[in-house]
N, C-alpha and C positions, 0 to 999 in steps of 0.2 A: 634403549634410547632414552626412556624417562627416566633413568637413574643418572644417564650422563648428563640431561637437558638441567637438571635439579643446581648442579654445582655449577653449571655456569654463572658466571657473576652476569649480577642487573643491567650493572655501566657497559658489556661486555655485548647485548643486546641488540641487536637492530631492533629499533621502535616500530617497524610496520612489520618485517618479518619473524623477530622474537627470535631469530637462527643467530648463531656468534658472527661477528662481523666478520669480512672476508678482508672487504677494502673501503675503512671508514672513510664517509666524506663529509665536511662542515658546510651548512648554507650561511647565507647572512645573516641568519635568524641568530644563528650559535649552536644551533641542534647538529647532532652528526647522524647519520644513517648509513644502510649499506648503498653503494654506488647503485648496484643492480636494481635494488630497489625503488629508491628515491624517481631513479630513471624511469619505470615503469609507470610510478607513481606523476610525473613529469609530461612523459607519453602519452598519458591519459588524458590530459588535457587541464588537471589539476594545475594551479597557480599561486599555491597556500602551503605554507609549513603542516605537514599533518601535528606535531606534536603540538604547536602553540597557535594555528590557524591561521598566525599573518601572514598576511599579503605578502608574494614575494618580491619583491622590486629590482633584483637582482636574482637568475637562476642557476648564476655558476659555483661550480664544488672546490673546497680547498682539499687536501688530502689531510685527512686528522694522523699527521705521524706518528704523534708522544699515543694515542690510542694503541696504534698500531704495533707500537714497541712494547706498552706495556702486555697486549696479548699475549704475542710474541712469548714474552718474559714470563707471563703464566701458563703458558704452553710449553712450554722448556722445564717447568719446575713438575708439569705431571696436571694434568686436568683434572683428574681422577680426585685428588688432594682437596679439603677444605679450602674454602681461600686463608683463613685466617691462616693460613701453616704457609702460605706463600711468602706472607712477610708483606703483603700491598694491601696498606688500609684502605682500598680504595675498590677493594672487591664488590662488596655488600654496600650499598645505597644507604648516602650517611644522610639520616634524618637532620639531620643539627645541621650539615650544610644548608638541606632543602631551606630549612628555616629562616637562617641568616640573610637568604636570599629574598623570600617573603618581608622580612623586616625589613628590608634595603627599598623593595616594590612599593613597602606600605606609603601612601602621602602621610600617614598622619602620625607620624611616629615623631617623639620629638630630635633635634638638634642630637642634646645628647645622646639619646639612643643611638641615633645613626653614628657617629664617632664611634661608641662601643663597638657595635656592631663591623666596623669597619679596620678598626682594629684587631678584630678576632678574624676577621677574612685577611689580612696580611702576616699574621702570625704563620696560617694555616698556606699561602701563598710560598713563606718561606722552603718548603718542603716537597714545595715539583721537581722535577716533574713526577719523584718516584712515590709520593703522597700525594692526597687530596684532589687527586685529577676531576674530584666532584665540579668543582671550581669552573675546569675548561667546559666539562662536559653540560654543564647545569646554565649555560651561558655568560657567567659570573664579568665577564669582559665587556661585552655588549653594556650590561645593566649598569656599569663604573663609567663607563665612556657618558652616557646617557644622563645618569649624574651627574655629570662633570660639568656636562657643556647642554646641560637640558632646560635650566630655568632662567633663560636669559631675559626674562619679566620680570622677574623677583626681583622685587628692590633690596630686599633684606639680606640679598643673597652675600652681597660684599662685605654682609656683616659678619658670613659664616663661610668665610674663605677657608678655613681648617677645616671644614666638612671637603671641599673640593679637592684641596688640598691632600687630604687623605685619601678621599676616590682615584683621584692618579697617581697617588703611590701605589696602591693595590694593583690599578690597572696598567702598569709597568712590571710587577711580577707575573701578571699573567702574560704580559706581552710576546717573549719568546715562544711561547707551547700556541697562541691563538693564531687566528687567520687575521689582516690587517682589514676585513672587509668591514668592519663593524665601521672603520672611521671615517668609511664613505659617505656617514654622517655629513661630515665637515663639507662634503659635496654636494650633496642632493637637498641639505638644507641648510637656507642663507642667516638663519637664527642661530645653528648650533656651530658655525665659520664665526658669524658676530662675537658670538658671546667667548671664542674660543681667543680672540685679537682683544676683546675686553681684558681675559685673563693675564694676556702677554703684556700687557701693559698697567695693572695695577695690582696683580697677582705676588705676593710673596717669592723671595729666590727659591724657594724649593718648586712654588707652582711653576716657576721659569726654568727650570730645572727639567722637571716634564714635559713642559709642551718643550721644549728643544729635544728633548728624547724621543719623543712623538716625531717629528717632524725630520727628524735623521732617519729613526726607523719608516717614516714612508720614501722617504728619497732612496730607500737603500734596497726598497721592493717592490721584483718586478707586475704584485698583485696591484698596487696603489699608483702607477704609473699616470693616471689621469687625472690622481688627485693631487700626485706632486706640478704636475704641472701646471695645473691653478695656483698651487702653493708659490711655485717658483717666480710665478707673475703678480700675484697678489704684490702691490705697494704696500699695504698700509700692515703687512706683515713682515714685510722687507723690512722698512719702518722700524719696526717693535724691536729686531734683532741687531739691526746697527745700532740704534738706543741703547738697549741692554747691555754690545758686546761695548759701547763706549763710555759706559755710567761705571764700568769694574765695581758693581757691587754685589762679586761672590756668583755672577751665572755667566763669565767674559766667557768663559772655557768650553760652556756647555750651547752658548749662542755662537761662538765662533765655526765650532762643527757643524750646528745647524746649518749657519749659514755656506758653510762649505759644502757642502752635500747639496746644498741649493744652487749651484753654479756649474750644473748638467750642458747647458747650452750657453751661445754667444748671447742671447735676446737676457738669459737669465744673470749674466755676469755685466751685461750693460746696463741692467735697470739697478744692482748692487752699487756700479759706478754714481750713477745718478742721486742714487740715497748717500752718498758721500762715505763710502765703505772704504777708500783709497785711504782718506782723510783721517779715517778710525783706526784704517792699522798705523799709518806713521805714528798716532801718537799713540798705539802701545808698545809702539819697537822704542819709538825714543824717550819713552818714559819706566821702561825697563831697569829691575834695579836688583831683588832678590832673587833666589833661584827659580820660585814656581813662578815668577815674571817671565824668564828666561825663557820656561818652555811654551809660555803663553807668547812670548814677541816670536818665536821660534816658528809656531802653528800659524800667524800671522804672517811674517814673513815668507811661508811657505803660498798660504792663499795672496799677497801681494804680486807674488812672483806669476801664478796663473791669471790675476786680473791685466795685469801688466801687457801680456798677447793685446790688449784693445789700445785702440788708439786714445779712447778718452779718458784711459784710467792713466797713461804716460803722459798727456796734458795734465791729469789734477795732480800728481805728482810733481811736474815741473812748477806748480803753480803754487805749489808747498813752500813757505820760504824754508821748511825745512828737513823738505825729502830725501831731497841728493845724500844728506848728511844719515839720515836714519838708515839709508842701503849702508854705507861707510860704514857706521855705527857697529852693522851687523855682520861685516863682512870679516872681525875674527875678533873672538872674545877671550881671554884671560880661563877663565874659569872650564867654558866648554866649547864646543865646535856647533850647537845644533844653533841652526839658519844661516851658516854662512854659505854654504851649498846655492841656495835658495837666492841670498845674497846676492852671492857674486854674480849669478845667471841673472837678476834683476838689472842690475849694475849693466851687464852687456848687452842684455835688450835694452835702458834707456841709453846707454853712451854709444851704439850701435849706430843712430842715425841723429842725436843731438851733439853740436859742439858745446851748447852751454855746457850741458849736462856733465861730459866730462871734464871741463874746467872748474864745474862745483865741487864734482868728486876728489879730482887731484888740490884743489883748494882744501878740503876735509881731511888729509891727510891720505887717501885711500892705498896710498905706492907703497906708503910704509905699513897698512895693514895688509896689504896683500904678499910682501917679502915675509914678514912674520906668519902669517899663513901657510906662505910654503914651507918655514920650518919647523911650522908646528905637525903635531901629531892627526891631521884632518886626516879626511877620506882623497885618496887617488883620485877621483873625482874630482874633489872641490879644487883640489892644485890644479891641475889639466882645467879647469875654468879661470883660474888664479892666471896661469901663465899667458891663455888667448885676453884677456883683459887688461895686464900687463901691455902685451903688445902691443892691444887697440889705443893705447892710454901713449906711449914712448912717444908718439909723434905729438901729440898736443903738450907733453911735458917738454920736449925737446924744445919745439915750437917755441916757449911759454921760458927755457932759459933763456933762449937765445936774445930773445928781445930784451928781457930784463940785464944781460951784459952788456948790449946795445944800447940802454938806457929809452927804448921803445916803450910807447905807453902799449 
C-alpha cells in the first residue's frame, strides 16, 4: 500500500484525507475535497475552508468534473506508471504555478509585473482542460474574478484598465472547467456589482466583451439562478447593454446575447422595453447593410420578435415613425433568408390586432416582399407564415383598392 500511496499524484489528493479522490467536490473557496469528507468535516460543526481557513459563507458543493475525468484518464493509463509516462503535466504539483499565484496575491507588485504575470497564466489557460489543471485546482478563478472587480476605490484603477482587462480574459478560460460560485461576488457584495457596471460603461470593447460573456454564462446556470435574477432587474445594467448594443462599437454582438439571455421572464422583458431596447433593434434592422450586419439585424430581429408578446413593446414600435418598415425591411432579403422567419411572425403579432399597422406595412411594399418569399428558397416555415399574413393583409389591401377606384379618401 505505501508503494501504491507514493505514485499517486498531489492534485489527485483529498487535503483532509490524503486517500485519491472518489467524488471531488469544489466549495466557494475554490478548493476541492472528497464529498465524504468535507461532509464529516461540515457535520462537525466546522464553518471554515480547512485548506485556506475562510469563513464559509456559502456550504454548498460543485462537483469538480474535469478532476474527476482527469483521474479517470490516469486510471485507465495504469496507476502503477510514473505520472510523467501518462502524458498529464498536471500530475506532480507545479511549483511555478504555486508562484504565479503568489505574485497575483501580492499588493505590492508593480502594474507591470502583474501584466507579465498574467499573461503567463493565459498561455498556460490555453491548454485545459488536459494541462494545467493547477489553475482550477489552486483556485486561479476566484483570485481573477477578485481582481477584476476588487478595487473599486482605486482611483488609478481606470488608469490600468489592461491590468483588468487581462484578469478577465484569463478568467474566461478558466470559466468552462470552474464552478460559477465565485461570482456570487457580484451578489453578496454591493462594491464588487459597482464597480462591475463602472467596467460596463467605461471599460474597453474587449472588457465589454467579458462582462457580456459573464453575464450569458450566469443566465445560462442553473448554479447562479439568484444572481441572474438581480442581474435581470438591475436598471442601471440593463442601461449599460442597450448602450453598448446601440453605440455598434465592436461589442453589438456580444451585448445583444447578453441581453437575450436576460429576457427569462415577463417582469425582465418589460424593464428592457422601458430602457428603449424596441427602439435599439429597429435601428439595427434598418440600418443594416454588410453581411456581419445581416447576422447582427438577424439576432435582433429574432429578440424583437419575443419582446413583441408585450403590449408596450407593440406600442413603441407603433410609435417608431419607422417600425412598420424595418419588419418589411426584413421580411425577405436578396442575399440570404436569416430574420425573415422572425419577421414575418413580428409582422402578424402587430397587424394581428392593429389596422394602422397593417396599412403601414402594405404602404412599405410588404405584399410584394412576401410573393417573392414564397418563391424564394426560405424555410417551409417562413412560407406557411408568409401565406396566413398574406391573407390577414387581402382584406385591408382589398379594402384600400376599392376606395381608391372609388376615388374615396
Amino acid at each position: 500500500m505505501k508503494g501504491d500511496e507514493l505514485v499517486v499524484p498531489h492534485l489527485f489528493r483529498c487535503p483532509i484525507s490524503l486517500d485519491l479522490f472518489t467524488d471531488p467536490v469544489t466549495l466557494c473557496t475554490g478548493q476541492t475535497y472528497d464529498r465524504s469528507s468535507i461532509e464529516k468535516w461540515l457535520s462537525a460543526g466546522n464553518l471554515t475552508c480547512p485548506v485556506t481557513m475562510q469563513k464559509l459563507h456559502d456550504t454548498s458543493m460543485v462537483p469538480n468534473h474535469t478532476l474527476r475525468h482527469l483521474i479517470d484518464q490516469w486510471l485507465r493509463m495504469g496507476n502503477q506508471s510514473e505520472p510523467s509516462d501518462c502524458g498529464l503535466q498536471i500530475l506532480h504539483p507545479n511549483p511555478s504555478i504555486a508562484a504565479l499565484k503568489h505574485s497575483l496575491e501580492s499588493h505590492h507588485s508593480p502594474v507591470e509585473t502583474g501584466l507579465q504575470t498574467l499573461e503567463r497564466i493565459r498561455v498556460l489557460a490555453e491548454e485545459l482542460p488536459s494541462k494545467n489543471s493547477c489553475l482550477i485546482q489552486l483556485g486561479f478563478f476566484s483570485l481573477l474574478l477578485e481582481l477584476a472587480f476588487g478595487h473599486v476605490e482605486d482611483e488609478v484603477l481606470i488608469d490600468n484598465l489592461k491590468f483588468v482587462e487581462q484578469a478577465l480574459v484569463c478568467a474566461l478560460k478558466l470559466l468552462p472547467y470552474c464552478s460559477l460560485r465565485p461570482l456570487d461576488m457580484l451578489l453578496k457584495e454591493e462594491s464588487k456589482l459597482e464597480y462591475f457596471l463602472v467596467l460596463l460603461n467605461h471599460g474597453n470593447i474587449t472588457i465589454n466583451k467579458c462582462l457580456c460573456q459573464l453575464v450569458e454564462a450566469i443566465s445560462s446556470s442553473l448554479e447562479a439562478e439568484e444572481l441572474h435574477s438581480m442581474l435581470e432587474n438591475n436598471r442601471r445594467l440593463l442601461q449599460g447593454l442597450v448602450l453598448l448594443f446601440r453605440d455598434n462599437s465592436g461589442a453589438s454582438e456580444s451585448s445583444i446575447k447578453a441581453l437575450s439571455s436576460l429576457c427569462s421572464s415577463e417582469s425582465s422583458r418589460e424593464n428592457l422595453v422601458r430602457e428603449g431596447m424596441v427602439e435599439a433593434l429597429i435601428a439595427c434592422i434598418l440600418s443594416t447593410e454588410s453581411r456581419h450586419e445581416t447576422k447582427l439585424a438577424a439576432t435582433a430581429m429574432s429578440m424583437l420578435e419575443l419582446l413583441l408578446g408585450l403590449e408596450s413593446a407593440r406600442q413603441a414600435l407603433m410609435s417608431h415613425p419607422s417600425g412598420v418598415d424595418g419588419l418589411v425591411k426584413m421580411t425577405f432579403r436578396v442575399s440570404d433568408h436569416q430574420g425573415s422567419d422572425s419577421a414575418v411572425s413580428s409582422l402578424m403579432i402587430v397587424c394581428s390586432s392593429c389596422v394602422e399597422a397593417r396599412e403601414r406595412a402594405i404602404s412599405a411594399g410588404v405584399l410584394t416582399q412576401l410573393l417573392l418569399l414564397l418563391q424564394s428558397q426560405c424555410s417551409g416555415r417562413a412560407k406557411a407564415k408568409a401565406r396566413m399574413l398574406l391573407k390577414l393583409l387581402r382584406s385591408t389591401w382589398a379594402r384600400d383598392s376599392t376606395h381608391s377606384s372609388l376615388g374615396c379618401p
